[in-house]
C-alpha positions in Angstrom: 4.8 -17.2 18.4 4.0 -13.7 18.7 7.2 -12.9 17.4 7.4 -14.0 14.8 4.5 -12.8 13.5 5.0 -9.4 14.5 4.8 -7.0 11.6 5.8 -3.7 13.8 9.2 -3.8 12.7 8.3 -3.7 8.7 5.9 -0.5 9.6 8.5 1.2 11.7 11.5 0.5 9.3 9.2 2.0 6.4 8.1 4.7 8.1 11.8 5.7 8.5 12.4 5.6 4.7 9.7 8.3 4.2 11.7 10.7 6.5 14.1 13.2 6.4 17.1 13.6 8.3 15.7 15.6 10.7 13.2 12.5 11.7 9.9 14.6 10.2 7.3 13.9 7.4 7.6 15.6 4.4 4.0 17.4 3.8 4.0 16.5 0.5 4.6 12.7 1.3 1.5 13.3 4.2 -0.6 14.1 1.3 0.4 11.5 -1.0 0.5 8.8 1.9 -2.2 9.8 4.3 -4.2 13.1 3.1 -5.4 11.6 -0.4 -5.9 8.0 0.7 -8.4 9.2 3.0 -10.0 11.3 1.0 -10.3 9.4 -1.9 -11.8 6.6 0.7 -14.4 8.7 1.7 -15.0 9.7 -1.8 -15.3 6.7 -2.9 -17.6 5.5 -0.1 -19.7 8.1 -1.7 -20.2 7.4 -5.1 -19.5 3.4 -4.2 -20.5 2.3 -1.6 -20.7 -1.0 -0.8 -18.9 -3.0 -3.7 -21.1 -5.6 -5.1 -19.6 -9.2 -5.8 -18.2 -8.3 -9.4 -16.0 -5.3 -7.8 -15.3 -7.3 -4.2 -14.0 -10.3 -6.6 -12.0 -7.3 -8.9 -10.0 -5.6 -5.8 -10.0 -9.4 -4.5 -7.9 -10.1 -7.3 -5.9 -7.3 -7.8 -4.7 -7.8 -3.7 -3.7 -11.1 -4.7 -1.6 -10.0 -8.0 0.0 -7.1 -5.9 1.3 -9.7 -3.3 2.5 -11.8 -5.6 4.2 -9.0 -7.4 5.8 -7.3 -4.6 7.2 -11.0 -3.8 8.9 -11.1 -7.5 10.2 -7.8 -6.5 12.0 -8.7 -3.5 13.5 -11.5 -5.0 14.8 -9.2 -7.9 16.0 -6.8 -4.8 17.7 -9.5 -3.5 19.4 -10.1 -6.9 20.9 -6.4 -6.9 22.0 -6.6 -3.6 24.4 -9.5 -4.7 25.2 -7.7 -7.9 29.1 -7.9 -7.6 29.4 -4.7 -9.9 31.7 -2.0 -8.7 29.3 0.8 -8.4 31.1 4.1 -7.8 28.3 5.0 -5.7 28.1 2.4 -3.4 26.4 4.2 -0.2 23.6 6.0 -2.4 23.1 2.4 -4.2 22.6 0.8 -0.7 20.2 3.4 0.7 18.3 3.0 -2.3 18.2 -1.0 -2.3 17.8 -0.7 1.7 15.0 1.5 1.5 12.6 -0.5 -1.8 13.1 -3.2 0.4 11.2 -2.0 3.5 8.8 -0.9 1.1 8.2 -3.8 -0.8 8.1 -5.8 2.5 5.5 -2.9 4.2 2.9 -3.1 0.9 2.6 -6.7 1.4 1.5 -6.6 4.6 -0.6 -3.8 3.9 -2.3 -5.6 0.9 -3.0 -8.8 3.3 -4.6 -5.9 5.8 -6.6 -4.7 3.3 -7.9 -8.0 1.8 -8.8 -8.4 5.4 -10.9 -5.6 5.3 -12.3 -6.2 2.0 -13.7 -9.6 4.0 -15.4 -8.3 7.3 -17.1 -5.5 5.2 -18.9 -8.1 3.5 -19.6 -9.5 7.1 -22.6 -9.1 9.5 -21.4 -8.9 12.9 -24.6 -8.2 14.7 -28.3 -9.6 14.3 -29.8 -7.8 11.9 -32.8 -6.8 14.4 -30.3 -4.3 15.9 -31.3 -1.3 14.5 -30.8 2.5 15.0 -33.2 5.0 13.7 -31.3 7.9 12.0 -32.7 9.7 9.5 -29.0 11.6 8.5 -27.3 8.3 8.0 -30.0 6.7 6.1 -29.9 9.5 3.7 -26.1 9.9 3.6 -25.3 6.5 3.0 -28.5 6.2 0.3 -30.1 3.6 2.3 -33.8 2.8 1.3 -34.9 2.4 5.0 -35.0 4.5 7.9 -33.7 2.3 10.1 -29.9 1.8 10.0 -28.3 -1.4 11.6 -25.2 -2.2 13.2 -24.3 -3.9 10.0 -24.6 -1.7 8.1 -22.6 0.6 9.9 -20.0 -1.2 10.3 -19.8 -2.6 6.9 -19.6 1.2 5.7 -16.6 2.0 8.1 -14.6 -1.4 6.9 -14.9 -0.6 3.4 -14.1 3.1 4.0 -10.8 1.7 5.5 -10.4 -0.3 2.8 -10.5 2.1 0.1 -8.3 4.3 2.1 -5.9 1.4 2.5 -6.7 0.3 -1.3 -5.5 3.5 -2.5 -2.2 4.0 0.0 -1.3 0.9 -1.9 -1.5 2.7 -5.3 0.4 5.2 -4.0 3.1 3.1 -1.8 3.7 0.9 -5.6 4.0 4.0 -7.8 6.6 5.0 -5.0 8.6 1.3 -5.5 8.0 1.7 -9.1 10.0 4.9 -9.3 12.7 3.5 -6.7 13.3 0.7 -8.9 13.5 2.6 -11.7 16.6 4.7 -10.0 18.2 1.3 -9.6 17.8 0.3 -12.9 19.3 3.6 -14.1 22.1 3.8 -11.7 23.1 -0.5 -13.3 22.6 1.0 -16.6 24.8 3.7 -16.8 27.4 2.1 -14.8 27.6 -0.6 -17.5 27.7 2.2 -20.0 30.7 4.0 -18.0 32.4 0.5 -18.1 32.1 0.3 -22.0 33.2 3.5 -22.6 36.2 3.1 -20.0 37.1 0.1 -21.9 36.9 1.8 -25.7 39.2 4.2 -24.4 41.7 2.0 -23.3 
């Protein structure tokens, strides 16, 4: 059963699209993938915090249409890869289609991860009489009382992860997005060589 649920695969293959032949991480894609969802996480734990209802239901939602728009895409992956067209390009072409595939597949498991975490931040683990007196983290985190629970703890670090993990998405779609785009470009002026081919003649 473990099996075939086992998502290690989809992160593993993905991984390998983002490196170069030489097996390493670009820095710039450690920025863009890693660096500034982290950062933007903890900024945004700042200024944030907690997400009321209204914004929990907003990112709610926008998991849910990400999901079922990276499922659209793999079916319209799918369709290129049984495009019969006689690409003169044919190994770049299957790299490409290869590689938006792993990612489409990796950002939605990632988007079901982070509604995951956008659930147990709104959760309270402990009993709330577990409570830790720091003044620092009361003042950090703008809480009216001295005394900081459990819960509150660890409702800060889930959504932390979850606006780190909310904005690797952003970044992993903007990614597909441009992917796709290449695919697109490379059907479209194939067709266009094949027109002019045929004026000619």
């Amino acid at each position: 059963m473990a099996s075939k649920i086992n998502v290690c695969e989809i992160i593993s293959n993905h991984k390998s699209t983002l490196l170069t032949t030489e097996g390493k991480f670009l820095r710039k894609d450690k920025r863009f993938f890693v660096v500034y969802p982290l950062t933007l996480g903890l900024f945004l734990l700042f200024v944030v915090g907690i997400p009321g209802d209204g914004l929990t239901n907003i990112f709610a939602i926008c998991l849910s249409i990400f999901i079922g728009l990276f499922l659209n895409l793999l079916v319209l992956i799918i369709s290129f890869a049984e495009n019969k067209f006689n690409i003169k390009d044919k190994k770049n072409r299957a790299i490409l289609l290869e590689h938006t595939f792993y990612n489409i597949t990796y950002t939605i498991v990632v988007s079901l991860i982070g509604l995951g975490f956008l659930f147990v931040a709104n959760v309270d683990f402990f009993p709330a009489k577990w409570k830790i007196c720091l003044n620092f983290v009361s003042s950090i985190l703008h809480l009216s009382t001295k005394e900081v629970t459990l819960n509150s703890i660890a409702n800060y670090f889930f959504i932390f992860v979850f606006y780190s993990v909310f904005t690797h998405i952003i970044m992993t779609l903007l990614m597909i997005v441009k992917r796709i785009f290449k695919l697109f470009k490379m059907e479209i002026n194939h067709i266009n060589d094949s027109h002019e081919e045929k004026e000619i003649k």
